[in-house]
Residue frames as a rotation matrix with the C-alpha (Angstrom) as fourth column:
UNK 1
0.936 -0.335 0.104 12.66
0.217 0.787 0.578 -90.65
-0.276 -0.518 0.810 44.26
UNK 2
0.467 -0.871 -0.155 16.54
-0.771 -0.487 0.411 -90.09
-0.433 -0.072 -0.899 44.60
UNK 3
0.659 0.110 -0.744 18.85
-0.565 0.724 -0.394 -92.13
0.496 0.681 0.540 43.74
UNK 4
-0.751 -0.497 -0.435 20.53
0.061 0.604 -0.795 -92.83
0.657 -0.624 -0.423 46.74
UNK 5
0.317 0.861 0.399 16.67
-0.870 0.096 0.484 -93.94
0.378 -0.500 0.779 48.67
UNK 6
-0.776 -0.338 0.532 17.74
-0.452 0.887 -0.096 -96.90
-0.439 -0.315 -0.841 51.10
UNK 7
-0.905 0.011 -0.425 15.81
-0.116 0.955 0.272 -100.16
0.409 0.295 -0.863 50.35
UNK 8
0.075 0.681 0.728 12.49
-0.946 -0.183 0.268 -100.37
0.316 -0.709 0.631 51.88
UNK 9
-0.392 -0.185 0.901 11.52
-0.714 0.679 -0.171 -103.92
-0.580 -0.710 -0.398 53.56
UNK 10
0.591 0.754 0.288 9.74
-0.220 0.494 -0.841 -105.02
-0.776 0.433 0.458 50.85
UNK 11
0.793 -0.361 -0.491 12.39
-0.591 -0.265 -0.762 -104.74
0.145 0.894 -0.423 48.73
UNK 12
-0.408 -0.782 0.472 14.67
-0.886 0.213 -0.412 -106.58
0.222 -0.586 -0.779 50.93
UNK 13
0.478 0.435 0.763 11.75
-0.313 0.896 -0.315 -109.35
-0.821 -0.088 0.565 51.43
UNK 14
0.739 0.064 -0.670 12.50
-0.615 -0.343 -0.710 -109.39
-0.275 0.937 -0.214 47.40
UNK 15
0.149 -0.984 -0.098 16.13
-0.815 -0.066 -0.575 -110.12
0.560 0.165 -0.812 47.86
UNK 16
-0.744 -0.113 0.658 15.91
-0.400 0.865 -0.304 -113.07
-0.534 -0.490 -0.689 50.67
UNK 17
0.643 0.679 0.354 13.47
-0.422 0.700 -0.577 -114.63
-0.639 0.222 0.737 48.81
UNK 18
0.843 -0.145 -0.518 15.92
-0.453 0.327 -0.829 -114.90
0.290 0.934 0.210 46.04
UNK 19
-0.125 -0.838 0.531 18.91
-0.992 0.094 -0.085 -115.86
0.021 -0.538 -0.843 48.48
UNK 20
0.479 0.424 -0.769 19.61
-0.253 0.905 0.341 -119.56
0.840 0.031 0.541 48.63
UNK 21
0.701 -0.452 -0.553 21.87
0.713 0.427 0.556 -121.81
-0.015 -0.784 0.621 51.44
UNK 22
-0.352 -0.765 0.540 24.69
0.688 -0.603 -0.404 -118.50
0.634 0.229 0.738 50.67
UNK 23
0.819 0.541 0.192 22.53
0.342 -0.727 0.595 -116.62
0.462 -0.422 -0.780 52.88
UNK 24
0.990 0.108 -0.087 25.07
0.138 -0.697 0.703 -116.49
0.015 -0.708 -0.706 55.29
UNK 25
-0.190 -0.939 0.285 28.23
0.979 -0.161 0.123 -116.22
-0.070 0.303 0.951 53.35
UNK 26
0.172 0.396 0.902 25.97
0.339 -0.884 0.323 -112.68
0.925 0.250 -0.287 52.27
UNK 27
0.774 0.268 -0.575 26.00
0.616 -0.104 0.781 -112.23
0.149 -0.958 -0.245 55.89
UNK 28
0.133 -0.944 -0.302 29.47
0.969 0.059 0.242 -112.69
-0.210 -0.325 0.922 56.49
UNK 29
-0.252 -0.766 0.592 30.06
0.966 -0.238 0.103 -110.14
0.061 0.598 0.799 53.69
UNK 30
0.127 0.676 0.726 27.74
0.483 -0.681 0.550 -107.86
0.866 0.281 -0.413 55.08
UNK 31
-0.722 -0.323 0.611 29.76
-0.453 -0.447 -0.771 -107.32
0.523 -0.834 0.177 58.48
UNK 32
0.765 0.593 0.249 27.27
-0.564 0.433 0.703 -109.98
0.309 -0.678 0.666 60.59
UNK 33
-0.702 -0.695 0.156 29.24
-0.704 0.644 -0.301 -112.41
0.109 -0.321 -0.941 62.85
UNK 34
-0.635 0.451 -0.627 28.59
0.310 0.893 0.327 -115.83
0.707 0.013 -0.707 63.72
UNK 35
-0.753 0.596 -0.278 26.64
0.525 0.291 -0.800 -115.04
-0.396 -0.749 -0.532 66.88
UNK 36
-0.498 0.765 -0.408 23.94
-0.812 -0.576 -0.089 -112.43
-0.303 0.287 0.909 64.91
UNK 37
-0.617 -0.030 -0.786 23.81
-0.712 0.445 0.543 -115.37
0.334 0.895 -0.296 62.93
UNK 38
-0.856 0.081 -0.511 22.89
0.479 0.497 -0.723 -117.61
0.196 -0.864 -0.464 65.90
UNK 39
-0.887 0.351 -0.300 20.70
-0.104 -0.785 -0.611 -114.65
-0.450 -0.511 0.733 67.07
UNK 40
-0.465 0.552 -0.692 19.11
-0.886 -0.296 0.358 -114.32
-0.007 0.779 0.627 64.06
UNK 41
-0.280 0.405 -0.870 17.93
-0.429 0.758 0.491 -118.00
0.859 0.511 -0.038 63.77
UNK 42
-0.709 0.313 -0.632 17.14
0.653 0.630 -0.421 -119.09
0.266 -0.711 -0.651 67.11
UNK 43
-0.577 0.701 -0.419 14.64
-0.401 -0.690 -0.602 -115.51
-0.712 -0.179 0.679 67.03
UNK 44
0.200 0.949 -0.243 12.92
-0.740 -0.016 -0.673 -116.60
-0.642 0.314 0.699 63.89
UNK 45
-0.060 -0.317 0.947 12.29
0.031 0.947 0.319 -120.17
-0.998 0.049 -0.047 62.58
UNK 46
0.888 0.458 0.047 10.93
0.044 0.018 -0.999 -119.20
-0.458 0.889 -0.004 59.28
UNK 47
-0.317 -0.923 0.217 14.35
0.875 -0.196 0.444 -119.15
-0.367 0.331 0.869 56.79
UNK 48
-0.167 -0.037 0.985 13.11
0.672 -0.735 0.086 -116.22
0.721 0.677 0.148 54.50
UNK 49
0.895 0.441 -0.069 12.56
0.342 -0.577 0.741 -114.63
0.287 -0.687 -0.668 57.68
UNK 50
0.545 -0.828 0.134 15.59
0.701 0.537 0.469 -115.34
-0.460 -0.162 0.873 58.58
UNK 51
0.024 -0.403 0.915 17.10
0.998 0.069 0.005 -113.76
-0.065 0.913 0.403 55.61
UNK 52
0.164 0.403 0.901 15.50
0.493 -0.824 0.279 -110.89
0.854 0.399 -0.334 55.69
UNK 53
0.874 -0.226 -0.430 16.23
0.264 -0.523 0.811 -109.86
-0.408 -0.822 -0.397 59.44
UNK 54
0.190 -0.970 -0.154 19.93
0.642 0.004 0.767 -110.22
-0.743 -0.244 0.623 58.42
UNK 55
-0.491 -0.858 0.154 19.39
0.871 -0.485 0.076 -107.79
0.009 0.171 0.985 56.05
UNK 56
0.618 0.548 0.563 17.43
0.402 -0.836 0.372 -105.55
0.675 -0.004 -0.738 57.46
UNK 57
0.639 -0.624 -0.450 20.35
0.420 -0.207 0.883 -105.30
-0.644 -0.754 0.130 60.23
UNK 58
0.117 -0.479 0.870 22.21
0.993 0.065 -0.098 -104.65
-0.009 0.875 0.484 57.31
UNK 59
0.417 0.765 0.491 19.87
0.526 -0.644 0.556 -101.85
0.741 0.027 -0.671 56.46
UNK 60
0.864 0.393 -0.316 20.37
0.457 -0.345 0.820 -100.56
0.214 -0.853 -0.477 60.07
UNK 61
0.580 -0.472 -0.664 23.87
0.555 -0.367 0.746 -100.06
-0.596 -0.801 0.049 60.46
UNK 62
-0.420 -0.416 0.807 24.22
0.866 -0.449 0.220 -97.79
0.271 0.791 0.548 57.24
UNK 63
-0.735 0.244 -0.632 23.75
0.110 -0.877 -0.467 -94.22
-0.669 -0.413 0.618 57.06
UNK 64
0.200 0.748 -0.633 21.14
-0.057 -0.636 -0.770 -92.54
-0.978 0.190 -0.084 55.63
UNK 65
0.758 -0.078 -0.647 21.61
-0.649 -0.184 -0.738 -93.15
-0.061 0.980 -0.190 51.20
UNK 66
0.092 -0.573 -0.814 23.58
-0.899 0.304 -0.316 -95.82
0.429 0.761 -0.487 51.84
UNK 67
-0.648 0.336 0.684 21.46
0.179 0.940 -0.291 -99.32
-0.740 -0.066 -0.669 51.98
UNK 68
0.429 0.575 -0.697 20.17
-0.849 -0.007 -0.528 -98.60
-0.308 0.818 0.485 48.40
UNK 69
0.902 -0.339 0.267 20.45
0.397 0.895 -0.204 -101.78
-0.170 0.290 0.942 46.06
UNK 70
0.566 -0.821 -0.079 23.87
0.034 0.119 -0.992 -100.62
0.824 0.559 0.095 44.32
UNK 71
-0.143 -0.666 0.732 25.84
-0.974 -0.038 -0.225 -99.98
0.178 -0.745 -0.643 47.88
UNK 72
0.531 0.156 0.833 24.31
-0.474 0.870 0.139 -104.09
-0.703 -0.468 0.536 48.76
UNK 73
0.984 -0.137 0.118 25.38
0.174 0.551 -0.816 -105.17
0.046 0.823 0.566 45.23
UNK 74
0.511 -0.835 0.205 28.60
-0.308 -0.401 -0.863 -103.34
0.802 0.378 -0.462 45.81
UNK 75
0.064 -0.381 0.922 29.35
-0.919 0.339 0.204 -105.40
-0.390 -0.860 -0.328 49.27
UNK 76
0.472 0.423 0.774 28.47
-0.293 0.903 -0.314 -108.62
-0.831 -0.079 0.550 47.58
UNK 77
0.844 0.107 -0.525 30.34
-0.533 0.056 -0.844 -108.20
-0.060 0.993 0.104 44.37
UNK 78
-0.191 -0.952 -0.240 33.31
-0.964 0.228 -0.138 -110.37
0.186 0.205 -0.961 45.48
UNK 79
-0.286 0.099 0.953 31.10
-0.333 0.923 -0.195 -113.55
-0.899 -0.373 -0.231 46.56
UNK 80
-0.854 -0.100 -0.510 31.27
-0.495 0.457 0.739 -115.77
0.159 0.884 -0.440 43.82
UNK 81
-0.920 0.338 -0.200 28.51
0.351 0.936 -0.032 -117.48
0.176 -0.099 -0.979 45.18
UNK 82
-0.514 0.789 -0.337 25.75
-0.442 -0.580 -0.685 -114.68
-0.735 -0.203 0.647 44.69
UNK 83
-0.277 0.494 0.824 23.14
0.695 0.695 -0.183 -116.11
-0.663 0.522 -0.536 42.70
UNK 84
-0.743 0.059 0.667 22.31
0.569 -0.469 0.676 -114.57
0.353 0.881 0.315 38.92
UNK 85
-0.002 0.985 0.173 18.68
0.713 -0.120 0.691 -114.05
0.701 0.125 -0.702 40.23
UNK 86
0.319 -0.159 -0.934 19.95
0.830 -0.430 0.356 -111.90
-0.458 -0.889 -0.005 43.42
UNK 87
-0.431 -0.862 -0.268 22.09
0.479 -0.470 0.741 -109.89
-0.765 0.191 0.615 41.12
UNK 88
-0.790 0.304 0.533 19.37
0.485 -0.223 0.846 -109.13
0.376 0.926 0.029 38.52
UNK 89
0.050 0.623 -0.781 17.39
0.985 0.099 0.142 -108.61
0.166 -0.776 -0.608 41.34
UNK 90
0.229 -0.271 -0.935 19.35
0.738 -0.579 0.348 -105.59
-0.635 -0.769 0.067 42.60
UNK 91
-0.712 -0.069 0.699 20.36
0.669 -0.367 0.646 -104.64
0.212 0.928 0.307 38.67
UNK 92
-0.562 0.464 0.685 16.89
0.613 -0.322 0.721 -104.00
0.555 0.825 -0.103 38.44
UNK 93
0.653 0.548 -0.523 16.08
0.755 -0.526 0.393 -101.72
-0.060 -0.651 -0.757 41.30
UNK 94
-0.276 -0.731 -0.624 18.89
0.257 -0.682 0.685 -99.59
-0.926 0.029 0.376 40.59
UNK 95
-0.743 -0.054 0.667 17.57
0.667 0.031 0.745 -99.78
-0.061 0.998 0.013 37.10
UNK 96
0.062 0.997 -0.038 13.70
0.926 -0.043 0.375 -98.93
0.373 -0.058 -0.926 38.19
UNK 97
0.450 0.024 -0.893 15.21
0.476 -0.852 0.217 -95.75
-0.756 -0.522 -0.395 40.62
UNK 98
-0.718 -0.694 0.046 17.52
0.457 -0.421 0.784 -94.52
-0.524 0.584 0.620 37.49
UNK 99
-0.625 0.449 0.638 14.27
0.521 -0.368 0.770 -94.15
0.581 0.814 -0.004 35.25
UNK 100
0.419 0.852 -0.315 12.15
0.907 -0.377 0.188 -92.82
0.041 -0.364 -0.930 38.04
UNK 101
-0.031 -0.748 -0.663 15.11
0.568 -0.559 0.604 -90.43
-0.822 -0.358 0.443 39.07
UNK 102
-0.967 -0.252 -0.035 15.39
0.134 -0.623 0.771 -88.86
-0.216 0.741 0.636 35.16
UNK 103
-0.204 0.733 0.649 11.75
0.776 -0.283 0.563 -88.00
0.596 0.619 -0.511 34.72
């Protein structure tokens, strides 16, 4: 494993689970507009669903090595309103690919 490997979906489920009502300030900061937003929720009713489309679009409109956790943490590091648990979240995949990466 590299250390610039994008996110998989599961890993991203991971992350919207830990997302609260900021979901879509995260959005915002993630280059979604209001209508994706819109999109996004009148396609699926579930919220963690929800979540997790918006950042799998994310996901989508990076290149190739960059939708790993530290490029998501590095879009998000000016909302004040990321939650600890999102941010340890993302710590520790960058943390998990560092030790896989040096063996």
């Amino acid at each position: 494993m590299t250390l610039d490997q994008d996110m998989s979906e599961k890993q991203l489920l991971q992350v919207a689970k830990r997302l609260g009502k900021e979901w879509k300030q995260v959005a915002i900061y993630l280059d979604l507009n209001s209508r994706e937003l819109d999109d996004i929720q009148a396609a699926e009713k579930d919220v963690t669903m929800q979540k997790l489309k918006m950042l799998v679009e994310w996901k989508s409109r990076r290149r190739a090595g960059e939708a790993t956790a530290y490029h998501l943490l590095k879009s998000l590091e000016e909302l004040d309103d990321l939650p600890n648990e999102v941010h340890q979240t993302l710590k520790g995949m960058e943390k998990t690919i560092d030790n896989r990466a040096a063996k």
